[in-house]
Every structure is written in C-alpha cells, then in structure tokens.
C-alpha positions as CSV (number, residue, x, y, z in Angstrom):
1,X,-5.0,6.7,31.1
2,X,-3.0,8.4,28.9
3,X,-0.3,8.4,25.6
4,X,2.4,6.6,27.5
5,X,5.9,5.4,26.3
6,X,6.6,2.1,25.2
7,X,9.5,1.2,27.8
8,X,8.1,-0.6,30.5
9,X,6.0,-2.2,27.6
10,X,8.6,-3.6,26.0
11,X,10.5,-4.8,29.5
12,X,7.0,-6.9,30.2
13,X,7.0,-8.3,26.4
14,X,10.6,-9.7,27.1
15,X,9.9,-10.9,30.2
16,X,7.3,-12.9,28.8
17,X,7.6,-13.7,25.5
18,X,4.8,-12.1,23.1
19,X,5.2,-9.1,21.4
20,X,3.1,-5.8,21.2
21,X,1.3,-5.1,18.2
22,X,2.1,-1.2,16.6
23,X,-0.8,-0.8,14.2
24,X,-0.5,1.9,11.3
25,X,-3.5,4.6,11.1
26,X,-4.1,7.1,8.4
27,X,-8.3,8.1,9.6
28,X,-10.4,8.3,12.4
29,X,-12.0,4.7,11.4
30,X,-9.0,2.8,11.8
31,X,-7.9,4.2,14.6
32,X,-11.5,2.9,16.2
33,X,-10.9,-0.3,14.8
34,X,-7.7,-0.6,16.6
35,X,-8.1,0.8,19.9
36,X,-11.6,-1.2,20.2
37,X,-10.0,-4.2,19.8
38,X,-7.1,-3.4,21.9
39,X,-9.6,-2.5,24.6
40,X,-11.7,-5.5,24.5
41,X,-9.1,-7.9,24.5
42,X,-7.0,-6.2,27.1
43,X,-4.0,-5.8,25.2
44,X,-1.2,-3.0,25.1
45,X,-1.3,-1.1,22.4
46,X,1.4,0.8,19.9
47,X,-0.7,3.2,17.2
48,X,2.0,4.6,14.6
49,X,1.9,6.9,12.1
50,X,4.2,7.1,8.5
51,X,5.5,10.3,7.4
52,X,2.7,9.5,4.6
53,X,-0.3,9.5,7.0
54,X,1.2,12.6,8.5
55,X,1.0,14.5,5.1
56,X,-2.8,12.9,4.5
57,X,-4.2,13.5,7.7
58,X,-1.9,16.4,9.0
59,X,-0.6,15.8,12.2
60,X,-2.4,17.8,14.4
61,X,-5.8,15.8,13.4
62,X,-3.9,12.5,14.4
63,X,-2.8,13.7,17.4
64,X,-6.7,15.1,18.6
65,X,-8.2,11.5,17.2
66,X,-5.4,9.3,19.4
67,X,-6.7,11.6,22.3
68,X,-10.0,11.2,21.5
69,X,-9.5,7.3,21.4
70,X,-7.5,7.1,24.9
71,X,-10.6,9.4,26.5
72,X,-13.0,7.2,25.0
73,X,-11.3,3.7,25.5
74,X,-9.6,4.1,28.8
75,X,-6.0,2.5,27.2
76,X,-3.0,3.8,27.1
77,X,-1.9,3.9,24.2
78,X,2.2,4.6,22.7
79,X,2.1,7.1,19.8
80,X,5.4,6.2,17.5
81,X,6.5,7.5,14.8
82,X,7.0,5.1,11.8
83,X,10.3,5.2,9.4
84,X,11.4,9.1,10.4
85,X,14.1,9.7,7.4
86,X,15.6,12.7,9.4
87,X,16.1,14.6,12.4
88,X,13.8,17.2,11.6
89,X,10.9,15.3,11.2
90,X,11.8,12.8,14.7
91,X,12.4,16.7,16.5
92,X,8.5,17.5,14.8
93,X,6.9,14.8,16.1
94,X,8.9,14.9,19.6
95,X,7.8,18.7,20.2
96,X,4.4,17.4,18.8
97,X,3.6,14.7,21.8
98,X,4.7,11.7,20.1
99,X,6.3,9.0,23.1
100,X,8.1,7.1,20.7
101,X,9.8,7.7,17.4
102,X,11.8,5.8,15.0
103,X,14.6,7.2,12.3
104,X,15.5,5.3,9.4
105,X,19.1,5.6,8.6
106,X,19.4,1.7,7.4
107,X,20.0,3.0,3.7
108,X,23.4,5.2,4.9
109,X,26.3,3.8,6.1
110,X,27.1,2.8,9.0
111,X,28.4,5.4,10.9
112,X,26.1,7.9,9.0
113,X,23.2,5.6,10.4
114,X,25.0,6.1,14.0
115,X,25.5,9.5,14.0
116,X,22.0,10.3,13.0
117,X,20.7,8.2,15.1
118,X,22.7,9.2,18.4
119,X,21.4,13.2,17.2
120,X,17.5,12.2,17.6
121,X,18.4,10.0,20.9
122,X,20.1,13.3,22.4
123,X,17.3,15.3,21.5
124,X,14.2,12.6,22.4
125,X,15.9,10.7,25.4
126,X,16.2,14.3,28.2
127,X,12.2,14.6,26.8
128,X,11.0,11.5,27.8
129,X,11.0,10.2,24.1
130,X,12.5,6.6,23.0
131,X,13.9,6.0,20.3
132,X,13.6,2.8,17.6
133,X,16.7,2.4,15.3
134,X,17.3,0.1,11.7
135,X,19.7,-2.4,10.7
136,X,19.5,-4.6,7.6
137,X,17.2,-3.4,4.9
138,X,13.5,-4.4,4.0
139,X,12.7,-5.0,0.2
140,X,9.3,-3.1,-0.6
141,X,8.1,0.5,-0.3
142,X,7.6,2.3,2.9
143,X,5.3,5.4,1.5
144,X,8.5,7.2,-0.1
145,X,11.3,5.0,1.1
146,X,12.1,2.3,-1.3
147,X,14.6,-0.3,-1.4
148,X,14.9,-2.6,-4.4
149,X,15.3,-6.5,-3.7
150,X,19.1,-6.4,-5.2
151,X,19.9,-4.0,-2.2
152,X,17.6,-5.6,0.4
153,X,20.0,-6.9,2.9
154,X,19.8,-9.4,6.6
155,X,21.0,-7.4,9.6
156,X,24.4,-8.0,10.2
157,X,24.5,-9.2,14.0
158,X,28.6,-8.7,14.8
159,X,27.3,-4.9,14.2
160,X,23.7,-4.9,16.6
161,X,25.8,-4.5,20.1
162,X,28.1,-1.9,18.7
163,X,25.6,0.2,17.3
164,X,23.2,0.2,20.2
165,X,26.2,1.1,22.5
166,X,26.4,3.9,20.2
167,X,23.3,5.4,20.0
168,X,22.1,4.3,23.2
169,X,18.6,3.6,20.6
170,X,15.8,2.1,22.7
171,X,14.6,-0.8,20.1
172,X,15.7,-1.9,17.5
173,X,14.4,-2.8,13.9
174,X,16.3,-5.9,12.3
175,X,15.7,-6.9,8.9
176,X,15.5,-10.8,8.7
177,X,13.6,-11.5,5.6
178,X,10.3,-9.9,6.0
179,X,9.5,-6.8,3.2
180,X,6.6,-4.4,3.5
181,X,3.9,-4.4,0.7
182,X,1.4,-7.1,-0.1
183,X,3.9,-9.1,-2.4
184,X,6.7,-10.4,0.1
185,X,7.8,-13.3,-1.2
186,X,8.2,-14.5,-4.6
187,X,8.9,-18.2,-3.3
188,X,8.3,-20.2,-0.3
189,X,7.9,-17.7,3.0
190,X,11.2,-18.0,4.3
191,X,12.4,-15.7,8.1
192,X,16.1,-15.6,9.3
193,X,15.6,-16.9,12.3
194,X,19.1,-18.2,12.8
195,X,20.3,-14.8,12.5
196,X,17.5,-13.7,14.8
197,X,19.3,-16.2,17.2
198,X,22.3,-14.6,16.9
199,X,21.4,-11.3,17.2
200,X,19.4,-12.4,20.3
201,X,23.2,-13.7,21.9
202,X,24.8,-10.4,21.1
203,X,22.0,-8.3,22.5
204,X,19.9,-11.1,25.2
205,X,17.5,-8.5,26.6
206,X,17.1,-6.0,24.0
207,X,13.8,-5.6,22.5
208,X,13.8,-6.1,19.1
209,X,11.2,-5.0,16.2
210,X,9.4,-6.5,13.0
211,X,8.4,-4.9,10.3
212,X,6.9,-5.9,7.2
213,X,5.1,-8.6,9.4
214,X,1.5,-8.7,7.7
215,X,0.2,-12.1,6.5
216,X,-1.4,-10.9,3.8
217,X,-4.6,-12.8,4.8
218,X,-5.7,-14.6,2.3
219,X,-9.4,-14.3,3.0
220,X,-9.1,-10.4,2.3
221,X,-6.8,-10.7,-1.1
222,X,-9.8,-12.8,-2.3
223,X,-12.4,-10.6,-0.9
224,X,-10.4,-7.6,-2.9
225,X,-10.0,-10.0,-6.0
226,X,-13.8,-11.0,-6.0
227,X,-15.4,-7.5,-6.3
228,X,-12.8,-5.5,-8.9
229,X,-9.7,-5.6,-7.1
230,X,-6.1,-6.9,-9.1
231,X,-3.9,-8.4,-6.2
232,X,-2.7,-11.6,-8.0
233,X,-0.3,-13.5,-6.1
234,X,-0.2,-11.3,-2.9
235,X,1.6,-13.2,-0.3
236,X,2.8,-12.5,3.2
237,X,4.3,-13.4,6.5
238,X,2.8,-17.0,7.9
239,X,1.5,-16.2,11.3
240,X,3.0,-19.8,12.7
241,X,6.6,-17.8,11.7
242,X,5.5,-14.0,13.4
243,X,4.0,-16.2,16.7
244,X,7.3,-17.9,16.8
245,X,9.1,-14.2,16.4
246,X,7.3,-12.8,19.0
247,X,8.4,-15.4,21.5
248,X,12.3,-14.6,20.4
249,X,12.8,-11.0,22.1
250,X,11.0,-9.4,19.0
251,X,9.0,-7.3,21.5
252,X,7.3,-4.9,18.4
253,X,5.5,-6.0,15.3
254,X,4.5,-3.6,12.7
255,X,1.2,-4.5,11.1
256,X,0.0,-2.1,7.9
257,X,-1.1,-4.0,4.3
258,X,-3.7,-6.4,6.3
259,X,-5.4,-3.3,7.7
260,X,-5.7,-1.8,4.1
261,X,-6.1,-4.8,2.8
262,X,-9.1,-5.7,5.2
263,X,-10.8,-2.2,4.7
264,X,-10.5,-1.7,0.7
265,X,-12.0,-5.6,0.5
266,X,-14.9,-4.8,2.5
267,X,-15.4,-1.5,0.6
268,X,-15.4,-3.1,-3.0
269,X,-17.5,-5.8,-1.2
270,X,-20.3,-3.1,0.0
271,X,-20.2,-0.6,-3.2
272,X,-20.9,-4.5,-5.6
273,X,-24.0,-5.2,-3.0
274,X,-25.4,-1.4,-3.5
275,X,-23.9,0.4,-6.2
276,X,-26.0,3.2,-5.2
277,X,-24.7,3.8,-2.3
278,X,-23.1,7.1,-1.6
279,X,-23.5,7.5,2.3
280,X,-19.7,6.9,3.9
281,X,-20.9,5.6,6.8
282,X,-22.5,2.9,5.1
283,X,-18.8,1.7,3.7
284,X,-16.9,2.9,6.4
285,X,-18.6,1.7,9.2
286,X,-18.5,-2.1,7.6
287,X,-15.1,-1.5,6.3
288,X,-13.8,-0.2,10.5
289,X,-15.7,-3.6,11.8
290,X,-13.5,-6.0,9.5
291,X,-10.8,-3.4,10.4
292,X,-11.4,-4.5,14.3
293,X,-11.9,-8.4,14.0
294,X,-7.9,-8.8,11.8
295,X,-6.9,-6.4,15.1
296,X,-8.2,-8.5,17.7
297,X,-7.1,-11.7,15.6
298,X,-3.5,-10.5,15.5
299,X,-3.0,-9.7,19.1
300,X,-3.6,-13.1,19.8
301,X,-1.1,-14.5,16.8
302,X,1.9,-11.8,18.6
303,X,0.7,-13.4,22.5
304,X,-0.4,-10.3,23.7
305,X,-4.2,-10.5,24.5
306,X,-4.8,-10.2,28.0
307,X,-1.2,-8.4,28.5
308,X,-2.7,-5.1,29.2
C-alpha cells in the first residue's frame, strides 16, 4: 500500500456514482481519525492539506504522519494539496511527494486562471502529479483566501470545456452554491444543481469537486454551544443535497468545519466534565474518537463505503 494518485480513483467514482471523501488534517489525531475510519469501512481515501496546516504543522511532519498512517492502516491513501494560490507552493509540494495538488486561480481572470494553471499541469503531469483546477468562486474563508459574498459567483458552464482543454487540469472544482466556514447560508440551503447539470453536458465524464460541503452537524454546533462555545446560527450543506452531488459526476468532496467542529465540541465537552484535567491524551483521545465516527458517517452520505 502506498500514497497513490487519485486517477483511477476518480475513473471508479464516475463509473459508479459516489464520490470520494478528501478529509482536511492539521495533527497526528485527525489524521488517525480519518484513516481508521477509512480503513474499517473499506473506503478510498483523499487526506489533504491547506497551505495553513502546512505552516502549523510544517510539511515535512505531515508528510512522516501520512506515512505512518498508510504503514499502520494498509490504505492507500491520495495526498492533495488543498487551495495552492501559486506555482511555487503546487512545485513545493510536487518535489515534496504530494500525488495530487490543486491551484487556485478562480479569483484572476480567466485566462490568468489558465495560464497558471496549464504552468503547474506542465510541471506536475511528466511527475506523475494530477492536477485539480477552480471555476466559480466560494463565499467564506479558506485559511488566507477570502472571498466576500458580493464577489462569490456560480461557475460559468459555456467556460468548463474550454478551460479544461486548456490546461489539460485533471478535476475540477465548480462553485455551485456551497461556501466554506460554519455559516453557509443565511437562508434556506439552496445547491445549483441545474447548473451542475449543465456542466455535467459540457464535460459528461469529467470528475468534478465540492468544496465547502460540510453539514455543519447540528449535534456538534450544540455540543460546542453547551460547554462555552458561540456558534449561533451555524448552518451547512444538507447531506440529502451532497448524497445527491455525489451521484452527479462530483467524484471529490472536501470535508473540513465538521472535523473541527466535531473535535473542539468534544474538547469543551471533556475540560466542563474535569476542569482539572491537563493530560492531552485525555481530550485528545476523546476528541480523535468523535473525529472517526463524523468520518465513517460521511463516507456513507458521499456512497463510498465499501468502494475501496
């Protein structure tokens, strides 16, 4: 078993119908959670890392833990790079022994967004690296990439086929109402799926990516809210609307806040039972558990259990 690209991955996803779930990690705990879960129900498995976990946990400690996880777990296991705002930090993580990384030109224009994306598929693609692209723009914050809701903006699909003939990307990100965060909606949960469906007729067998696809689970926020936490209001992606994504050629979703949200609940909850306890594995350890039960309830939302 090994870190393996996420090619013939996404080919089986198409082919049928779920979608693979790419988990974000920032410490040794929740990669644990993940690749436990992954592992017990038989499921394929994306672990990515932002450009922020890369600056908490420094790269090569990432790097060592995901080894660590695929000697101890037996998966293979995709490493991506999440949201790469340049060529010099996709060529990092390339020459570092990442399989899969993403840039995130959506905020230029586009052409600037094709040219810079065509520069990291010339360099990844003769390496054995694929490459995930963005079109459209996600409301919320994405560690130092934010885009207001006044410039958030659908994917335009009369632009998806030209611009993957273009770069020759490998996947594609599409923004279709989702936002990352814990507050993605200020109304009624509402996805594009019309213009899913027509960005499925320009591009039929193309795997396509979600992000900002966290429900937001409700049991957590009020876990969070119940022992000192202030998340009033927090709402998400339904699940009924990601499970119907994943069976539309959305081949990747990106799950983040319900991780975070599932591991500072369960902290607050432990240090309100004990407030004198100082021992991190007496947090952590509770905090990774709840960490593994939203994994191995999501990979059944996205179809996947059993896929491995």
């Amino acid at each position: 078993m090994a870190i393996v690209s996420s090619r013939e991955i996404f080919k089986k996803a198409l082919k049928e119908h779920y979608a693979v779930g790419a988990f974000n990690v920032n410490n040794m705990e929740i990669i644990q959670a993940i690749t436990e879960a992954a592992k017990e129900e038989k499921a394929p498995l994306i672990l990515q890392f932002s450009a922020g976990a890369r600056k908490y946990a420094k790269q090569v400690y990432l790097m060592h833990l995901v080894k660590a996880a695929v000697e101890d777990t037996g998966l293979d296991i995709v490493l991506h790079l999440d949201h790469g705002e340049d060529f010099e930090i996709c060529k990092s993580c390339i020459d570092g022994g990442f399989t899969s990384v993403m840039i995130d030109a959506s905020k230029k224009p586009f052409e600037e967004n094709v040219r810079l994306t065509k520069q990291v598929v010339d360099y990844a693609h003769p390496k054995g690296v694929v490459v995930e692209a963005e079109l459209g723009r996600l409301q919320g914050v994405e560690d130092n990439i934010s885009v207001t809701e006044k410039d958030a903006i659908l994917v335009n699909p009369d632009e998806v086929k030209e611009f993957i003939d273009k770069t020759k990307c490998d996947s594609l990100a599409i923004a279709i109402g989702t936002s990352h965060g814990a507050y993605k909606f200020k109304t009624e949960p509402k996805l594009a799926f019309d213009r899913l469906s027509q960005v499925i007729e320009k591009v039929p067998n193309f795997p396509l990516v979600l992000h900002g696809a966290s429900s937001v689970m409700p049991e957590y926020v009020k876990k969070c809210n119940e022992h000192g936490g202030k998340l009033p209001g927090a709402k998400g992606v339904p699940e009924d609307m990601i499970s119907k994504a994943a069976k539309m050629n959305i081949a990747k979703v990106n799950i983040d806040t319900d991780l975070r949200l599932a591991m500072t609940s369960t902290i607050r909850e432990e240090f309100d039972k004990d407030p004198g306890n100082f021992d991190p594995r007496k947090y952590l350890g509770p905090a990774r558990d709840a960490i593994k039960q939203v994994v191995k309830h999501k990979l059944h939302v996205l179809g996947c259990a059993g896929k491995a």
